[in-house]
Backbone of each chain as ProteinMPNN parsed JSONL, in Angstrom:
{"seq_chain_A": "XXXXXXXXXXXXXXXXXXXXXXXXXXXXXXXXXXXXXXXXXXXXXXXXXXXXXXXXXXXXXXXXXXXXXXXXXXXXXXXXXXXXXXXXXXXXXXXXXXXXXXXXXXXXXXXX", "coords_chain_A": {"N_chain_A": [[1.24, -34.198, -6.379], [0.069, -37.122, -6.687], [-1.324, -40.319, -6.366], [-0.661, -42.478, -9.365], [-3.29, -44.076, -11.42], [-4.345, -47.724, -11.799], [-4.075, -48.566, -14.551], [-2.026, -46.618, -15.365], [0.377, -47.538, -13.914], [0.642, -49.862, -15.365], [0.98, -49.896, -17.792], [3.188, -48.611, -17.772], [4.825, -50.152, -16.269], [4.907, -52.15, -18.592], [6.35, -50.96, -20.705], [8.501, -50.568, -19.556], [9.633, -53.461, -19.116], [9.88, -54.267, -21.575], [11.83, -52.1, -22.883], [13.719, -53.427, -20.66], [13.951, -55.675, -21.775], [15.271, -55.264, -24.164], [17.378, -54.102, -24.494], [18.911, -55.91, -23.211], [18.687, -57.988, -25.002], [20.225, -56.607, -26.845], [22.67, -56.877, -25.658], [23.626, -59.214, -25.733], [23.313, -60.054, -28.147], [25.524, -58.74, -28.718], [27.808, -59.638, -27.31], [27.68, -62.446, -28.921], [27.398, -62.575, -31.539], [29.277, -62.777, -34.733], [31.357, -61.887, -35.923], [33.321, -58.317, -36.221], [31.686, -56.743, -37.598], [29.62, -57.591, -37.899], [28.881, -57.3, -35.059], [28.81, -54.788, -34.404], [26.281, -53.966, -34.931], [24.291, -54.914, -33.096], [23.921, -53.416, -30.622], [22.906, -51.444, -31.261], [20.239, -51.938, -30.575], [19.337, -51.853, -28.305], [19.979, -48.972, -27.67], [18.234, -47.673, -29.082], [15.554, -48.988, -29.242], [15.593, -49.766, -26.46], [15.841, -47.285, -25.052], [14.089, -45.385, -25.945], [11.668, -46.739, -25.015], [12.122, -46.959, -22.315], [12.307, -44.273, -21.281], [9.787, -43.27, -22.389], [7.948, -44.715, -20.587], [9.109, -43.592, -18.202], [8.061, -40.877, -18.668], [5.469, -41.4, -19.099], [4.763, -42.179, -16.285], [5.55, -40.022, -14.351], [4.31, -38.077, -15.538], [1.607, -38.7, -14.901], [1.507, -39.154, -11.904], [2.552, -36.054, -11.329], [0.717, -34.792, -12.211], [0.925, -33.039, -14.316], [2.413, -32.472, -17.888], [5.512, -34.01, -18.587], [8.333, -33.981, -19.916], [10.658, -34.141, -20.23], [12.323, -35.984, -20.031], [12.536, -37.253, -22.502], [14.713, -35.598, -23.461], [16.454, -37.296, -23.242], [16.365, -39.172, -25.341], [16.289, -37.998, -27.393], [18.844, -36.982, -27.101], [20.537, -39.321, -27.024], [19.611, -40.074, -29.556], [20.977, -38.213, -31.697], [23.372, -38.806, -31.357], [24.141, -41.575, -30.965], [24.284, -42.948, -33.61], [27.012, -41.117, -34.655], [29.044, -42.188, -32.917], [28.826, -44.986, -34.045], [29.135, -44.323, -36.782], [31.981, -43.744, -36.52], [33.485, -45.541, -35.278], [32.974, -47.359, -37.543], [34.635, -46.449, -39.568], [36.851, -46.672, -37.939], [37.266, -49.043, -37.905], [37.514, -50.083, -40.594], [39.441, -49.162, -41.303], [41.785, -49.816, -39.442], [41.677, -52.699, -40.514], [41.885, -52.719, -42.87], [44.861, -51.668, -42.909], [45.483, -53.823, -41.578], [45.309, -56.088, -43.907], [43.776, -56.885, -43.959], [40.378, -58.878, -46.063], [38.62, -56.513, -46.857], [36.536, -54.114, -48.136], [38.144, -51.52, -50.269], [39.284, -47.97, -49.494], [37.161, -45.272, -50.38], [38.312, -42.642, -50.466], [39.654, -41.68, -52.086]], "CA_chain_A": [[1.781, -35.536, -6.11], [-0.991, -37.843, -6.723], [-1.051, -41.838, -7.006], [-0.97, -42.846, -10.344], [-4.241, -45.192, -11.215], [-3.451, -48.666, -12.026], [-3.609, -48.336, -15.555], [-0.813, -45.895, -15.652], [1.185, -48.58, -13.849], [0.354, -51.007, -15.874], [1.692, -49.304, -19.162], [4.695, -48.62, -17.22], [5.405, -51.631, -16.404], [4.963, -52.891, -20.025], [7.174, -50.339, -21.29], [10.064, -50.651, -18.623], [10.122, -54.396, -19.547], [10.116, -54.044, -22.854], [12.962, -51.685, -22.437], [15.13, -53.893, -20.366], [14.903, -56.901, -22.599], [15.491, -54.686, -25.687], [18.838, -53.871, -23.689], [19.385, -57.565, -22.838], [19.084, -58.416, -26.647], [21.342, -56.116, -27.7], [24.165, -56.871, -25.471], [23.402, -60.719, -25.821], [23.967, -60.216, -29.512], [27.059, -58.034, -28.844], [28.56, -60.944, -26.61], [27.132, -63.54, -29.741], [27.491, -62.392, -32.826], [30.976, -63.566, -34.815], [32.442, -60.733, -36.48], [32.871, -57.391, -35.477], [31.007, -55.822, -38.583], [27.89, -58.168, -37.509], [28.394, -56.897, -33.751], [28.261, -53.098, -34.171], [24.334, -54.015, -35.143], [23.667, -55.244, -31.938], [24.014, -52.293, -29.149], [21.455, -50.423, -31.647], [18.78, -52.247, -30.388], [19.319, -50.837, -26.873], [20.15, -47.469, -27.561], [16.777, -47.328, -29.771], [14.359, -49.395, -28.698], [15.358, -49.666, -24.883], [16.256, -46.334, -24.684], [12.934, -45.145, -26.249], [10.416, -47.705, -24.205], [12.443, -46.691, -21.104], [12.431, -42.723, -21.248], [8.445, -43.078, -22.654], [7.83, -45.048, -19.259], [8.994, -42.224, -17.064], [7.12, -40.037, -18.992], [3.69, -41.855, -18.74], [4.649, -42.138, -14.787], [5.754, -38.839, -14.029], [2.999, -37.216, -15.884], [0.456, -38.936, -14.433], [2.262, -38.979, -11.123], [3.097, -34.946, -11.353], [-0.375, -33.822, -12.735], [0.829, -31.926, -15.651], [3.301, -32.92, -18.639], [6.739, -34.278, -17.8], [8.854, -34.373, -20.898], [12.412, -34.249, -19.522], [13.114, -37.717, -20.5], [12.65, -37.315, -24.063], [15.784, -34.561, -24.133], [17.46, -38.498, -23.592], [16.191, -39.726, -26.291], [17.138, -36.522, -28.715], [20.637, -36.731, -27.113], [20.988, -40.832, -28.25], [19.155, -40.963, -31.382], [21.601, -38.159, -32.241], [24.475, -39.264, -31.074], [24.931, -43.389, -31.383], [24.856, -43.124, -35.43], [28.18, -40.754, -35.245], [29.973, -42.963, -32.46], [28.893, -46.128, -34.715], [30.371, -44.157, -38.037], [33.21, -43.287, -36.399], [34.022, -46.568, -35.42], [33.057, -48.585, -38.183], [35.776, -46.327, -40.037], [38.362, -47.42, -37.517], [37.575, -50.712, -38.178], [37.687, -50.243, -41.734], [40.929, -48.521, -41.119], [42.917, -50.872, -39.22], [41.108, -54.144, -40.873], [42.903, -52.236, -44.174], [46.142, -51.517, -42.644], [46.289, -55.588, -41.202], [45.817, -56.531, -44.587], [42.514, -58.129, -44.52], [39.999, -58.351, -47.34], [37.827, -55.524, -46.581], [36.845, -52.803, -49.432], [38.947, -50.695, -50.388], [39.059, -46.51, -49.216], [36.758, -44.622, -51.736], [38.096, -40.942, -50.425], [40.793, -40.85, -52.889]], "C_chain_A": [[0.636, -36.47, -5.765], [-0.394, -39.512, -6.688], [-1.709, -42.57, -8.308], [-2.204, -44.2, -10.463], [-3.672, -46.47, -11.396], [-3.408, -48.642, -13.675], [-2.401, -47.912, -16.426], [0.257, -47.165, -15.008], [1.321, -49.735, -14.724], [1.105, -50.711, -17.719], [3.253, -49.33, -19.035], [5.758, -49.283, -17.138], [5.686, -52.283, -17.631], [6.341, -51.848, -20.723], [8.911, -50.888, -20.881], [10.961, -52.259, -18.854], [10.707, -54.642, -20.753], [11.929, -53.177, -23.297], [14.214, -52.556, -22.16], [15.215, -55.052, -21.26], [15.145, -56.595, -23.932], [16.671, -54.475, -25.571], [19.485, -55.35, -23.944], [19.429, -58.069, -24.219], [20.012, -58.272, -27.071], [22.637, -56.669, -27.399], [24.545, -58.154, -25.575], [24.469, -60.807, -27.377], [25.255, -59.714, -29.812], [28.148, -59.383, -28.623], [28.853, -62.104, -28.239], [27.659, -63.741, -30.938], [29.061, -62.527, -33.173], [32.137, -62.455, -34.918], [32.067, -59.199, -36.155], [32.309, -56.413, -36.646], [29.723, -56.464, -38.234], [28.027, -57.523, -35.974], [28.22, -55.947, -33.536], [26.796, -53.357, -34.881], [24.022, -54.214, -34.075], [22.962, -54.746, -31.304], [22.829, -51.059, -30.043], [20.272, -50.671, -31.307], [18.278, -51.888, -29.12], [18.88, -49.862, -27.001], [19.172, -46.675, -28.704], [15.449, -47.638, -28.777], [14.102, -49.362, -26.793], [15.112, -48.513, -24.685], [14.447, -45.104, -25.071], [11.386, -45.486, -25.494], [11.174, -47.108, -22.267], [11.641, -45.077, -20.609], [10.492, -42.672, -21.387], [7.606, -43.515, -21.112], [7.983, -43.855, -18.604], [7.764, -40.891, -17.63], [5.637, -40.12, -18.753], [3.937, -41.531, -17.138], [4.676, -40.877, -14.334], [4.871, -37.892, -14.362], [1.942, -37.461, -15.327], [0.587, -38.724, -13.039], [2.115, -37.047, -10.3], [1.065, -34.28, -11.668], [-0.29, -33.281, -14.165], [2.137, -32.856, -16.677], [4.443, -32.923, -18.18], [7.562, -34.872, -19.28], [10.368, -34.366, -20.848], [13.211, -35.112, -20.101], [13.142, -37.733, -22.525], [13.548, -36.609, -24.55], [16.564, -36.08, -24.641], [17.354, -38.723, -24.795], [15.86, -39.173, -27.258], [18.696, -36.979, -28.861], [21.006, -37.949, -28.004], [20.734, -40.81, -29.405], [20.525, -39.751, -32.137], [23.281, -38.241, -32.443], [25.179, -40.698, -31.203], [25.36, -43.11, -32.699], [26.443, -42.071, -35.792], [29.281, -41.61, -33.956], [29.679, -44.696, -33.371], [29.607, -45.889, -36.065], [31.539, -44.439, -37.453], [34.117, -44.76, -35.714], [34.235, -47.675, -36.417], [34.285, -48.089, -39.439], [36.526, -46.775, -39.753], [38.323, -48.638, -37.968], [38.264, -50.694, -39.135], [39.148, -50.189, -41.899], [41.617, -49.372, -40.851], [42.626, -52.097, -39.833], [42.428, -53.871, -42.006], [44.581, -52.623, -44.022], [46.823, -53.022, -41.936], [45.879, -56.435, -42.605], [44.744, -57.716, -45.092], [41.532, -58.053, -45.561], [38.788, -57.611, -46.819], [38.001, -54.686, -47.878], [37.465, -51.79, -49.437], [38.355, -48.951, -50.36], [38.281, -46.031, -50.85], [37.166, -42.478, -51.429], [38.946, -40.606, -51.082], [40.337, -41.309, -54.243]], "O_chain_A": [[0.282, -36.575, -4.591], [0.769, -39.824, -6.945], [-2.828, -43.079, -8.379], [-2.092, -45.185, -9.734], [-2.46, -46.52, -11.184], [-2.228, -48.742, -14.013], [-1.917, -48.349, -17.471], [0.958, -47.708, -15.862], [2.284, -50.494, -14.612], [1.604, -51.524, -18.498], [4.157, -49.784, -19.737], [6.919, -49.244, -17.544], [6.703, -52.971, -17.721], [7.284, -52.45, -21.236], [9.902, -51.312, -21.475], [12.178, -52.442, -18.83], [11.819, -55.133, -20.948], [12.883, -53.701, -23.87], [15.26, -52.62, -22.807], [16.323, -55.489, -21.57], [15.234, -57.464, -24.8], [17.302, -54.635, -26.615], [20.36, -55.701, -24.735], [20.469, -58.665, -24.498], [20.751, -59.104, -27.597], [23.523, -56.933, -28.213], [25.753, -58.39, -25.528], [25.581, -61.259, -27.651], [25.97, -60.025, -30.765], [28.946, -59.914, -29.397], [29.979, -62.466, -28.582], [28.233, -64.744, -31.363], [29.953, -62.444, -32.329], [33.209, -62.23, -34.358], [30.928, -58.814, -35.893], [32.569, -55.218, -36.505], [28.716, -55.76, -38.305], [26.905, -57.143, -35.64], [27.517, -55.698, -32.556], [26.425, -52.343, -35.473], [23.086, -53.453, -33.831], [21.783, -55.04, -31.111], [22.175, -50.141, -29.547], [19.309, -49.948, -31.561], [17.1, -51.658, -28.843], [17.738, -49.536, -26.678], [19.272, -45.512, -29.095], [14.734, -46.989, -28.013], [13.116, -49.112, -26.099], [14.061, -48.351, -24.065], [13.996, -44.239, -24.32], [10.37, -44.795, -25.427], [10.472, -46.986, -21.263], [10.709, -44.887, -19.829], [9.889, -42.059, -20.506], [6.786, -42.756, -20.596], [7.022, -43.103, -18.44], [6.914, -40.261, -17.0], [4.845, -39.264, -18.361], [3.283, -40.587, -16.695], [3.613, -40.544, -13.809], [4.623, -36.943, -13.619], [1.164, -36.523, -15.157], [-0.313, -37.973, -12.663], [1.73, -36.801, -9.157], [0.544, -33.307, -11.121], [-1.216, -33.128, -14.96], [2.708, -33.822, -16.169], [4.737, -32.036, -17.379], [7.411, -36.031, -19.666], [11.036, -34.727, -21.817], [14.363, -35.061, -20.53], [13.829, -38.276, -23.391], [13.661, -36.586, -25.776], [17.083, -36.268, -25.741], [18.343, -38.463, -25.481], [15.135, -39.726, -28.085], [19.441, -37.217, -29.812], [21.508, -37.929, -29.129], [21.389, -41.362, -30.289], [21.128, -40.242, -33.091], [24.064, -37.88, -33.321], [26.361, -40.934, -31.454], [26.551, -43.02, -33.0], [26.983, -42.158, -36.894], [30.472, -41.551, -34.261], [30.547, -45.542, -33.156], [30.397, -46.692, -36.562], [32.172, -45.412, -37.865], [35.345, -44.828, -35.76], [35.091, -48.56, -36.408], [34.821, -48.938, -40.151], [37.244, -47.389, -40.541], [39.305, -49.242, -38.397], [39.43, -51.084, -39.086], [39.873, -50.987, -42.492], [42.231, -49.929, -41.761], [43.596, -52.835, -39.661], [43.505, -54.465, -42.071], [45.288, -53.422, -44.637], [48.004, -53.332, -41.778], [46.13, -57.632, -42.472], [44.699, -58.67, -45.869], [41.703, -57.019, -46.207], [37.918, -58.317, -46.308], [39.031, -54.519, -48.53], [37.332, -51.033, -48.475], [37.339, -48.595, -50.958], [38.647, -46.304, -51.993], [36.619, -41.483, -51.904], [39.319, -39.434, -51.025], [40.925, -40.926, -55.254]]}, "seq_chain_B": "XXXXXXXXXXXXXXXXXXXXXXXXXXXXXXXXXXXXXXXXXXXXXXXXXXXXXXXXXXXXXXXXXXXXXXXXXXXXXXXXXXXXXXXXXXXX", "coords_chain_B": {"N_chain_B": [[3.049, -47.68, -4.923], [2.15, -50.122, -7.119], [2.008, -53.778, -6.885], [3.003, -54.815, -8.995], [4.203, -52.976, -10.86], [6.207, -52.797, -9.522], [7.539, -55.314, -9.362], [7.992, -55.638, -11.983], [9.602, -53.304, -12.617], [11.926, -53.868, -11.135], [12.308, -56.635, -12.424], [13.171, -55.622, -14.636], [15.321, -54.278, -13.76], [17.289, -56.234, -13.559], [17.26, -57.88, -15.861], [18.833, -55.055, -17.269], [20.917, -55.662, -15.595], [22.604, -57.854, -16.622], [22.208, -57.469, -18.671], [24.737, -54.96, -18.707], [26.64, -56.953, -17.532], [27.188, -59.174, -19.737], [27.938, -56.716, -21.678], [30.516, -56.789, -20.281], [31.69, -58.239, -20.589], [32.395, -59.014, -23.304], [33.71, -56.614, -23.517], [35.874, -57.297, -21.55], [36.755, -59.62, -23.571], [37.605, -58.825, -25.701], [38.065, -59.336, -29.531], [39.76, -57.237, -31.012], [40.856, -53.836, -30.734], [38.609, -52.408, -31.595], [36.421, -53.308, -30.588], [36.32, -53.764, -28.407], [36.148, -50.788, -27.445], [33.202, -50.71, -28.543], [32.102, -52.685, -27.038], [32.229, -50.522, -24.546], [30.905, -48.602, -25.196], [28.249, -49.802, -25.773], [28.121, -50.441, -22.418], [27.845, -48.276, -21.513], [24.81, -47.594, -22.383], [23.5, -48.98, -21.753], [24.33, -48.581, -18.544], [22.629, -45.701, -18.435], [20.497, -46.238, -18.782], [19.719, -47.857, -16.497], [19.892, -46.226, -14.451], [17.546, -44.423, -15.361], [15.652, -46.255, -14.852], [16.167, -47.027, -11.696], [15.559, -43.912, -11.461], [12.658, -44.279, -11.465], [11.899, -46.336, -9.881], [12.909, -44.849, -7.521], [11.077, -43.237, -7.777], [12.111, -40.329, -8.069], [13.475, -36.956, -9.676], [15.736, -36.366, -9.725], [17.739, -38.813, -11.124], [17.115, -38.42, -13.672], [19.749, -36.211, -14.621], [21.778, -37.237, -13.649], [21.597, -39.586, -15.536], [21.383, -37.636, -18.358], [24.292, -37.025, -17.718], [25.373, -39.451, -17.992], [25.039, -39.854, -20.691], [26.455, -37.972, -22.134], [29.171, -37.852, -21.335], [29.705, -40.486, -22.048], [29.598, -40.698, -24.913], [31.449, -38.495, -26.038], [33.918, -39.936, -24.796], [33.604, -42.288, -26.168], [33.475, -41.072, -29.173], [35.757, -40.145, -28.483], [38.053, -42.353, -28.24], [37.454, -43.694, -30.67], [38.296, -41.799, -32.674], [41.142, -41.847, -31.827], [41.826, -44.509, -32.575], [41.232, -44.326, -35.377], [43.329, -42.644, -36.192], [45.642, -42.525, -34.686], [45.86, -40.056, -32.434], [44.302, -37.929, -30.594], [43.515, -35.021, -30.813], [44.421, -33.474, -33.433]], "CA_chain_B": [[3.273, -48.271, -6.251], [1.243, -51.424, -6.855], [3.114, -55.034, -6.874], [2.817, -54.946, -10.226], [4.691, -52.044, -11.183], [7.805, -52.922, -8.498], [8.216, -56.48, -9.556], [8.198, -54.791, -13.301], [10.965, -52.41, -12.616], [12.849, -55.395, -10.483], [12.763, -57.708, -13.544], [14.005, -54.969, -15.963], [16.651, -54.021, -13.612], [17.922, -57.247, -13.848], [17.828, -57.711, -17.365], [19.675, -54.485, -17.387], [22.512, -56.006, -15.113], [22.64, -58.904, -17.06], [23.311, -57.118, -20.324], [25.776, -55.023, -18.659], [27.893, -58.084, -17.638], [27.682, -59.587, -21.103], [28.891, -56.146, -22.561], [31.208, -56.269, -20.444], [32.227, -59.701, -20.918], [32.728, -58.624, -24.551], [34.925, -55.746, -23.673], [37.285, -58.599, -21.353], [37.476, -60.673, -24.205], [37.972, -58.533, -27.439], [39.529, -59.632, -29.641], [40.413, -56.094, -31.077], [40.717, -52.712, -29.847], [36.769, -51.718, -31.955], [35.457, -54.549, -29.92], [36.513, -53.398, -26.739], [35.207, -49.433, -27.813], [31.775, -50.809, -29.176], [31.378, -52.672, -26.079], [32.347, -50.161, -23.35], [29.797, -47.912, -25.849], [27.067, -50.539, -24.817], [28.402, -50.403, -21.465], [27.353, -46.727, -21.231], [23.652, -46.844, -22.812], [23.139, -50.088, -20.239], [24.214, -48.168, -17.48], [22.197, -44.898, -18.411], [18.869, -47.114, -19.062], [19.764, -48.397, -15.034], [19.922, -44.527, -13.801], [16.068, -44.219, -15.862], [14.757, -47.439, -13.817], [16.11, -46.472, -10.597], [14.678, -42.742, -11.307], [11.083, -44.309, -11.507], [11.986, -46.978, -8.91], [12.643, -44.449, -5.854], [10.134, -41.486, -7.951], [13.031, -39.148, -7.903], [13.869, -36.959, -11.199], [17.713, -36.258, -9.489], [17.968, -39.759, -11.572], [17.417, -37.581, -15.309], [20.397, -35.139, -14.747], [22.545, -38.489, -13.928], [21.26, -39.884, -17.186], [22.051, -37.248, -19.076], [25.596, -36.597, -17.561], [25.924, -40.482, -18.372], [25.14, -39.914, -22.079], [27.229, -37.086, -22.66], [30.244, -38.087, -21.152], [30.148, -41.717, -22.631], [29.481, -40.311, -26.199], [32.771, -37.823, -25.654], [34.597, -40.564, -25.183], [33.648, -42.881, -27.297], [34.22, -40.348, -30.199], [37.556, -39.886, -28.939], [38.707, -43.632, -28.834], [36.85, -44.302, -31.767], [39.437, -41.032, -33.186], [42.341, -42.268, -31.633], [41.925, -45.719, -33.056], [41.648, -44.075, -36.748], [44.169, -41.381, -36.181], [46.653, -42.4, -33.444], [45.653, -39.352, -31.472], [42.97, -37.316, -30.575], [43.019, -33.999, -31.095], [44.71, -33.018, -34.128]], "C_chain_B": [[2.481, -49.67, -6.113], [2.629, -52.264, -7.11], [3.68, -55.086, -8.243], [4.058, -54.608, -10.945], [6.379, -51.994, -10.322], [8.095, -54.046, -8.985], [8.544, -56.167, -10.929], [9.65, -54.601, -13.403], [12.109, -53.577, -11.67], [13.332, -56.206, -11.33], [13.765, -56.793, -14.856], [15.555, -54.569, -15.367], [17.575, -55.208, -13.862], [18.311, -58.071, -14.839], [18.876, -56.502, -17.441], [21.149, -55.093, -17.19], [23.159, -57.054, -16.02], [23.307, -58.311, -18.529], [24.376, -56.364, -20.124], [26.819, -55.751, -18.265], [27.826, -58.898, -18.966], [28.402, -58.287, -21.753], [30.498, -55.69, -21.625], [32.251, -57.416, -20.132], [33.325, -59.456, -22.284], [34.102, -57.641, -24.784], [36.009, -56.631, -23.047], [37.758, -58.994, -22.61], [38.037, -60.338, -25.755], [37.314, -58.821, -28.261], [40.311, -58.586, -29.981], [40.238, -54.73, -30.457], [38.575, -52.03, -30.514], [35.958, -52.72, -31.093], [35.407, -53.811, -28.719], [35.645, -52.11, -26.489], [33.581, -49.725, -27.807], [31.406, -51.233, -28.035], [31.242, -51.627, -24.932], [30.709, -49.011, -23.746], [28.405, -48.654, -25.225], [27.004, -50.298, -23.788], [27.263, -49.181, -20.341], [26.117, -46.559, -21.171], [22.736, -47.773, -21.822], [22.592, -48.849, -18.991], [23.016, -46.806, -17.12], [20.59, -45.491, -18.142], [18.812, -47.277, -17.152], [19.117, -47.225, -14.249], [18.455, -44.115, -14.484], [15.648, -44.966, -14.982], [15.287, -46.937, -12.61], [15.053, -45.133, -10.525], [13.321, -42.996, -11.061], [11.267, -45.181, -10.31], [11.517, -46.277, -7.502], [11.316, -42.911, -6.348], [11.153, -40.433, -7.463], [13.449, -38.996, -9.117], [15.255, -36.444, -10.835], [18.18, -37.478, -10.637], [18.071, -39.139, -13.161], [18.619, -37.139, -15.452], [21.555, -36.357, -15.049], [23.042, -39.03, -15.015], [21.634, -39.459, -18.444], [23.472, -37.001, -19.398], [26.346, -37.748, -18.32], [26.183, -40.114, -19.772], [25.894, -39.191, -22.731], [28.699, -37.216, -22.727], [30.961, -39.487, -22.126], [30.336, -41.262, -24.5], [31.255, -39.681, -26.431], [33.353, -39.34, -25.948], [34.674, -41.705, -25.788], [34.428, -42.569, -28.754], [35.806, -40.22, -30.139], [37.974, -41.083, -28.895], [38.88, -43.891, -29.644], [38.083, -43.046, -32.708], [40.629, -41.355, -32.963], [42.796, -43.504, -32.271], [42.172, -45.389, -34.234], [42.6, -43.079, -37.193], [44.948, -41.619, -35.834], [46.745, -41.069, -32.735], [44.309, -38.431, -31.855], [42.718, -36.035, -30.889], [44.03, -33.757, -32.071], [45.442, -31.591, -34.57]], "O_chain_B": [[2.262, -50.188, -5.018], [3.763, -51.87, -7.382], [4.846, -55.422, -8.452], [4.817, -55.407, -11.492], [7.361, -51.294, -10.567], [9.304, -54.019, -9.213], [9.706, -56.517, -11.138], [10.547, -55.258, -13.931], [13.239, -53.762, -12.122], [14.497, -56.6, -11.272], [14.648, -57.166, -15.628], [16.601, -54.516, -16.013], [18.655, -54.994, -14.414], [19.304, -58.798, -14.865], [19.996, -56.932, -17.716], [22.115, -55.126, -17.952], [24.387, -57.01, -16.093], [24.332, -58.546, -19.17], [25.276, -56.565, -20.94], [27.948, -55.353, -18.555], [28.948, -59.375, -19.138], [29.431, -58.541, -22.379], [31.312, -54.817, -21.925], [33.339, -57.374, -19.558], [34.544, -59.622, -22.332], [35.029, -57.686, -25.593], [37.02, -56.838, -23.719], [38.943, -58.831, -22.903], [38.585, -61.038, -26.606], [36.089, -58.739, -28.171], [41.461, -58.586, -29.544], [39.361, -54.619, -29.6], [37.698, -51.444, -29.879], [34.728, -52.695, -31.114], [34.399, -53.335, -28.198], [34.712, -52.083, -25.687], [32.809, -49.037, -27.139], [30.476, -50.601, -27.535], [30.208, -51.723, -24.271], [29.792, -48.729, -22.975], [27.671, -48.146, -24.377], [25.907, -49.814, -23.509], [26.546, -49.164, -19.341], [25.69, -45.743, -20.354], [21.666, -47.485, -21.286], [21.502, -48.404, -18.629], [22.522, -46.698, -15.998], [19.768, -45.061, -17.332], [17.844, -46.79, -16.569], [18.082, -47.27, -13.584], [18.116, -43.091, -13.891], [15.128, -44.344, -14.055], [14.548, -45.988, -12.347], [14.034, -45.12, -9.834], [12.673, -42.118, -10.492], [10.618, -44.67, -9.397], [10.61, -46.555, -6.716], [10.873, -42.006, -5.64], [10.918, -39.753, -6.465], [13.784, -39.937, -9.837], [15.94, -36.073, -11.789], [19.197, -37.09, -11.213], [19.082, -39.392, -13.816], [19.048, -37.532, -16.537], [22.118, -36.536, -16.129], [24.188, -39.086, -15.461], [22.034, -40.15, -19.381], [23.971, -36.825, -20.51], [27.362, -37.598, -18.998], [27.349, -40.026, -20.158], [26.164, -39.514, -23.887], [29.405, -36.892, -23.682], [32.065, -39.598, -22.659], [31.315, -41.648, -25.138], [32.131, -40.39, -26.926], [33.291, -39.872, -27.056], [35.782, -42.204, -25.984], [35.338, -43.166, -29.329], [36.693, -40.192, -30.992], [38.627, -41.163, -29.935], [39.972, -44.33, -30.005], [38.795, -43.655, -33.505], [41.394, -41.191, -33.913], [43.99, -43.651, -32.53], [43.219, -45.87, -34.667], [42.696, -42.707, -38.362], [45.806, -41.024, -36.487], [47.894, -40.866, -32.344], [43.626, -38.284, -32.869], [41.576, -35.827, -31.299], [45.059, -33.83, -31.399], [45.673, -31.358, -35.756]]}, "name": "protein", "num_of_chains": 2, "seq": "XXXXXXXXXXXXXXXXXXXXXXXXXXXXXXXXXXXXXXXXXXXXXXXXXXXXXXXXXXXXXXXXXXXXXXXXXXXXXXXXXXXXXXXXXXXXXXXXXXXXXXXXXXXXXXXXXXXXXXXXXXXXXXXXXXXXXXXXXXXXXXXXXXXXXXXXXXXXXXXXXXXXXXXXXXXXXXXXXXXXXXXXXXXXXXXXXXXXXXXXXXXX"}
């Protein structure tokens, strides 16, 4: 349990910001954006880029911090990267789905 | 921790908060039920990002396990809304 130099803070810091306004984008554009086929783009820019610049942060800190490698944080950012892209399919079916079934002009099912 | 590095993690938390009250502005206001899903989905990867910045905030890795519990659970149910919405129920 050492004190990280300032360098290592200083990365940290850049990261962690980076992070939260990669967050703050996304949900900006969630709020923003018109239609809900332009707003499921949004929340990807979080659950990439924040989520990536965040988790890499702890890692620089904690490693430097700890002495030895500290990779913990990167299981996160296994679990998201493989997990958003099947809660974003699986919604942009529903959409598709009910958009269909209210009758709006959306393309038509190709599974039959 | 230098000043540096606390006013850092101070400003990001607060971007954080900030985007979770817009997503969850989004989920108030709709207009359909994928709106409401997609945001509470945001909701989730917000709040998990919060539970990372705290973890470095107080230097405690109790804040990872959190993190992960967040991501697992929110995913779960996402998938199942996001099934119930194209199905009318969830488990089949």
């Amino acid at each position: 349990m050492n004190t990280p130099p300032f360098w290592v803070e200083a990365v940290t810091a850049a990261l962690v910001l980076i992070g939260g306004l990669a967050a703050l984008t996304g949900s900006f554009g969630l709020l923003r954006l018109g239609h809900f086929f332009q707003r499921v783009h949004a929340p990807t820019l979080g659950a990439t880029l924040g989520v990536w610049c965040v988790s890499l942060a702890s890692v620089v800190y904690f490693s430097a911090q700890g002495g030895q490698l500290f990779l913990h944080a990167l299981l996160i950012v296994v679990f998201v990267a493989l997990t958003a892209p099947i809660t974003t399919i699986f919604l942009m079916r529903a959409a598709l789905f009910r958009e269909r079934q209210a009758g709006k002009d959306v393309p038509p099912s190709v599974s039959q | 921790m230098s000043a540096l590095l606390s006013w850092a993690l101070f400003a990001a938390l607060s971007c954080l908060l900030l985007a979770m009250v817009l997503a969850l502005a989004r989920m108030l206001k709709g207009p359909s039920a994928q709106d409401r899903v997609l945001a509470l989905d945001c909701l989730y990867i917000n709040g998990m990002l919060v539970m990372l910045v705290l973890g470095l905030t107080y230097a405690s890795s109790v804040y990872f396990e959190a993190a992960l519990l967040i991501a697992l659970f929110g995913f779960v149910g996402s998938v199942a809304m996001a099934k119930f919405l194209l199905r009318g129920e969830v488990i089949e």
